[in-house]
C-alpha positions in Angstrom: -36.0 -60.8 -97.0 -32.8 -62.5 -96.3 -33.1 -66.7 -96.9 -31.2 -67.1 -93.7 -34.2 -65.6 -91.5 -36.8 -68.6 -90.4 -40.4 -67.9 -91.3 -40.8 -66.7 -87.4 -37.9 -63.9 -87.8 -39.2 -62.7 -91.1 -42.6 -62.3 -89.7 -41.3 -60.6 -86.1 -39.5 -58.4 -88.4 -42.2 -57.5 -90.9 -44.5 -56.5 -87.6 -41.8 -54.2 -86.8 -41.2 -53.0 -89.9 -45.1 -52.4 -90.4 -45.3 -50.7 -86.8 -42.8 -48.1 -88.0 -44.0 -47.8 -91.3 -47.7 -46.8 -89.6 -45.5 -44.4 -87.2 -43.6 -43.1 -89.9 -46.9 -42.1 -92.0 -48.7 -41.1 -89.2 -46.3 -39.0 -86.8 -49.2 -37.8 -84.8 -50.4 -41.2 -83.8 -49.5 -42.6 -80.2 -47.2 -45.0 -80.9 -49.0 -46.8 -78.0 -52.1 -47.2 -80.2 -49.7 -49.0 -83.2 -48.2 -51.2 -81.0 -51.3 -51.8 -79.2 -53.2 -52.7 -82.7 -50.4 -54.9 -83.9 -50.2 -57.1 -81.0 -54.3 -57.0 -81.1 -53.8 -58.4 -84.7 -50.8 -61.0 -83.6 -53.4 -62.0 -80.7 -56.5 -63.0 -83.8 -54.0 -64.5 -85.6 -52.5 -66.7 -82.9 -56.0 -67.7 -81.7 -57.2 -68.7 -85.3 -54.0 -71.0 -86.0 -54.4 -72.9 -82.6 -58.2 -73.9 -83.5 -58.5 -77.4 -82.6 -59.9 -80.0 -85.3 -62.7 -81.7 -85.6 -61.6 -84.4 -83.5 -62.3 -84.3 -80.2 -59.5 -87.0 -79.9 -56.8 -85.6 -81.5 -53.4 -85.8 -79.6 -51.8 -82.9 -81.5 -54.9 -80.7 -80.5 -55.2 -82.0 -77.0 -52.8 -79.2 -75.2 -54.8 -76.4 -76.7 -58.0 -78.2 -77.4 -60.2 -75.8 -75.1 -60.2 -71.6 -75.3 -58.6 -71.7 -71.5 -55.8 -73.7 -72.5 -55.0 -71.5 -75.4 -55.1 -68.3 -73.5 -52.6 -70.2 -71.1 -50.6 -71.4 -73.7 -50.6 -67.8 -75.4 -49.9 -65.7 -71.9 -47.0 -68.2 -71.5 -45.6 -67.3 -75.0 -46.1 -63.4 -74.3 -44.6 -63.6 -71.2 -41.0 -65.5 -72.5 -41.2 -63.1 -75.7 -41.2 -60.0 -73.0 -38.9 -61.6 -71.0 -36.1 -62.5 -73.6 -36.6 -59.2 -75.4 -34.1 -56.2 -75.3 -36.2 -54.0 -74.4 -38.2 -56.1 -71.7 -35.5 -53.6 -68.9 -34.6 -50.1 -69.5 -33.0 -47.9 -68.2 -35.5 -45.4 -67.3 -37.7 -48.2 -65.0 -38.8 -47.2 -61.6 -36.4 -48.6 -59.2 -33.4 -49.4 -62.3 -30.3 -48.6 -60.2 -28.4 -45.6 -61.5 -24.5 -45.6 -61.2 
């Protein structure tokens, strides 16, 4: 990997990378079902890096401190990655005006 790319583009990369590795070795698979199980994987880990402490105190754990707040906190995330991503429009959508 190249030292420029921040931990969080070498790992969006590698998922990539992996997802087209797994299409690559497996050309009958519905690409569907890859990218379904990667972001099913992304979701685990997410979840188990936002566990709380011990401390029912805590400050730092106090915005994701309960299982609702993380799920909020993780469809808000989803929903700006979608958003911000190249390929959150095509060209082919229902209703994408056609010059």
């Amino acid at each position: 990997m190249n030292d420029d790319f921040s931990v969080y583009d070498q790992a969006a990369s590698r998922a990539v990378d992996l997802g087209n590795q797994l299409a690559d070795n497996e050309p009958s698979a519905d690409l569907w079902d890859i990218a379904d199980g990667l972001l099913a994987g992304a979701v685990q880990y997410w979840l188990y890096t936002r566990q709380p402490c011990d401390d029912p105190g805590c400050q730092d754990c106090a915005p994701l401190s309960t299982a609702e707040l993380r799920l909020q906190e993780l469809q808000r995330l989803v929903e700006e990655l979608a958003r911000s991503s190249e390929y959150f429009h095509t060209a082919n959508d229902y209703g994408a005006g056609r010059a």
